[in-house]
N, C-alpha and C positions, 0 to 999 in steps of 0.2 A: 617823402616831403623834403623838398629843398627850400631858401631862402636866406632873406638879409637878418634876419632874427629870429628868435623862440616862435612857431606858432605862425609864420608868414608865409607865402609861397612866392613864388616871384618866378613868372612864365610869360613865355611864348609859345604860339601856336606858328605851322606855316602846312599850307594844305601843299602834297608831294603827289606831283600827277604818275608817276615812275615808285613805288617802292622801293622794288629789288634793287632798279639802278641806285635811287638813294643810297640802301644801307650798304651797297659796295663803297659808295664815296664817304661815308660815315666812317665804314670801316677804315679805307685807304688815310682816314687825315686821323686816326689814332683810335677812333673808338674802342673801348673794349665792352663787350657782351657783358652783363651783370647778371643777367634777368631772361631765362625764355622766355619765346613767344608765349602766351599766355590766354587764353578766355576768360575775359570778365564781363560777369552781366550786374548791373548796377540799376538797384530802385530808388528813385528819388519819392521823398518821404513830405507830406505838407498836412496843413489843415485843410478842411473842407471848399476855403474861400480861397487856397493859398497866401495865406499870411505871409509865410517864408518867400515865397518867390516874389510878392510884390515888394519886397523888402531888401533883393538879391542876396535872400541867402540861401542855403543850401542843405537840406539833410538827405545823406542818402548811404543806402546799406550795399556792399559790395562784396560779391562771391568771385572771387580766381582761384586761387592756390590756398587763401585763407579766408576769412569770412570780416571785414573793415566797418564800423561808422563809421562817418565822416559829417561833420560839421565844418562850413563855408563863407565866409561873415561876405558883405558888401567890399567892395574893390576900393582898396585904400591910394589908389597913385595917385587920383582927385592931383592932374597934371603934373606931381612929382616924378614920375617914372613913365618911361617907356614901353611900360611890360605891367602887366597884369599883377598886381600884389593885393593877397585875401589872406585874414587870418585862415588858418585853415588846421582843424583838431580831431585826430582820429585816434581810433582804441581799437585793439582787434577782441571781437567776440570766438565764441567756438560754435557757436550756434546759430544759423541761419536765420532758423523759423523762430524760436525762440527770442530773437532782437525783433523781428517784427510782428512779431504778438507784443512784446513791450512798447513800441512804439505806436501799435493801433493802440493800444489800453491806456496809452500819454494821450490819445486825443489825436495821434496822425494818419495821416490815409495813403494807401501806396497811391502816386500820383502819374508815375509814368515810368517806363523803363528802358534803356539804352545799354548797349551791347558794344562791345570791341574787341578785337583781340590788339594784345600788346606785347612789343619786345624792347626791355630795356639797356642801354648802355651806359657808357660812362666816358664823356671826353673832356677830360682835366678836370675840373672842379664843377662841370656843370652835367647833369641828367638830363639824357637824350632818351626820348619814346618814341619811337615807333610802331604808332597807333591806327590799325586797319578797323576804317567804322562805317557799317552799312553804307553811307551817301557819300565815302572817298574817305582818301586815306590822309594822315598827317604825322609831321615831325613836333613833338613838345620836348622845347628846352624851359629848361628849369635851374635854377640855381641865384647866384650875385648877377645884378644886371652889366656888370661891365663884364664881366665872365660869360652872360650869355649874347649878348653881342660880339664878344670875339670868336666863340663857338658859332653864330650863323654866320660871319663872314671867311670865317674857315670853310665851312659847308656849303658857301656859295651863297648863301640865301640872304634873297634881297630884303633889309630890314623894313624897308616902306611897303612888304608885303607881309611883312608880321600879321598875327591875328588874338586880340587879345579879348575874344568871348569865348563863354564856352559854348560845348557842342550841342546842347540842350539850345540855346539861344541860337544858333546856326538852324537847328534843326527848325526851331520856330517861324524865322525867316525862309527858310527851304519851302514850310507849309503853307505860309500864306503865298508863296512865288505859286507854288502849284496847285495850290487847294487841295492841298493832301488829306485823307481823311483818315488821317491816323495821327497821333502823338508820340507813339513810342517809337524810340529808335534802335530798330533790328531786324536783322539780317534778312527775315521771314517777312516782316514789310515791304523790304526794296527788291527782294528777290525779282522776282518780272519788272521792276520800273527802270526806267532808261532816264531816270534823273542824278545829279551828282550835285554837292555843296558846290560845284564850280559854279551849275547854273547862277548862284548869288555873288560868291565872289568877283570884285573888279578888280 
């Protein structure tokens, strides 16, 4: 978690039709690897009604290399910023199952699940993802917002093509484009479908 304060996050999204070529150009303008490639499968966590998600917040429990909650408040740049800024407050557990039996016994229901794999780096002061997700793949910078705008026009990337929802929210837009009859987003879902978040994006 990177941002402008304790507790904040401050991102961009930009959807990379090219991976591979990406992370060569990533590399070539300084990147350095922090982080392998990685699998993570991520459940997002609500009430019955989704209380949280009408509210855009966020609970969700994350398996990679360790085991994360993660709580996600509402999007604070309310026309401040450029970039996506959430508080955002995570604890690593050791125990998978055991956080979500806690969180069914709070009262929460697993609500959906999404899948990525991720490889991170690090170019100057700001974290770069390179993030491979079922429906196409994406670059997430993270860090100070003037740090990561000099970071995408380093990388080439045209800022009026930023993307500042998240994937879950993509995903939802994706479903009502196709009438997908699934929610969850992974790999085993899109495997046979010839659709891509491009479909939505202008």
């Amino acid at each position: 978690m990177a941002g402008s304060s304790d507790n904040l996050e401050v991102e961009v999204k930009f959807w990379v039709a090219d991976l591979a070529t990406f992370r060569e150009t990533l590399l070539a303008a300084g990147g350095r690897p922090v982080r392998p490639r990685v699998y993570e499968r991520n459940v997002r966590y609500d009430t019955g009604n989704d209380r949280l998600l009408q509210r855009d917040e966020l609970l969700r429990l994350r398996q990679d290399t360790a085991v994360t909650l993660t709580f996600k408040g509402v999007d604070q740049s309310a026309g401040q910023s450029e970039a996506k800024v959430r508080e955002e407050i995570e604890i690593e557990v050791d125990d998978f199952d055991r956080a979500a039996a806690i969180l069914r016994r709070l009262g929460f229901e697993r609500r959906q699940v999404y899948e990525k794999y991720r490889e991170t780096f690090r170019l100057g002061e700001v974290e770069a993802v390179l993030d491979e997700m079922p429906f196409g793949n994406f670059v997430e910078l993270e860090g100070e917002e003037d740090a990561i705008k000099a970071a995408a026009a380093r990388l080439d990337l045209a800022w009026n093509r930023r993307i500042v929802t998240n994937y879950l929210e993509l995903m939802a837009r994706l479903k009502a484009h196709h009438s997908l009859p699934f929610d969850d987003l992974t790999f085993a879902n899109f495997k046979d479908l010839s659709v891509s978040v491009a479909d939505i994006l202008s």
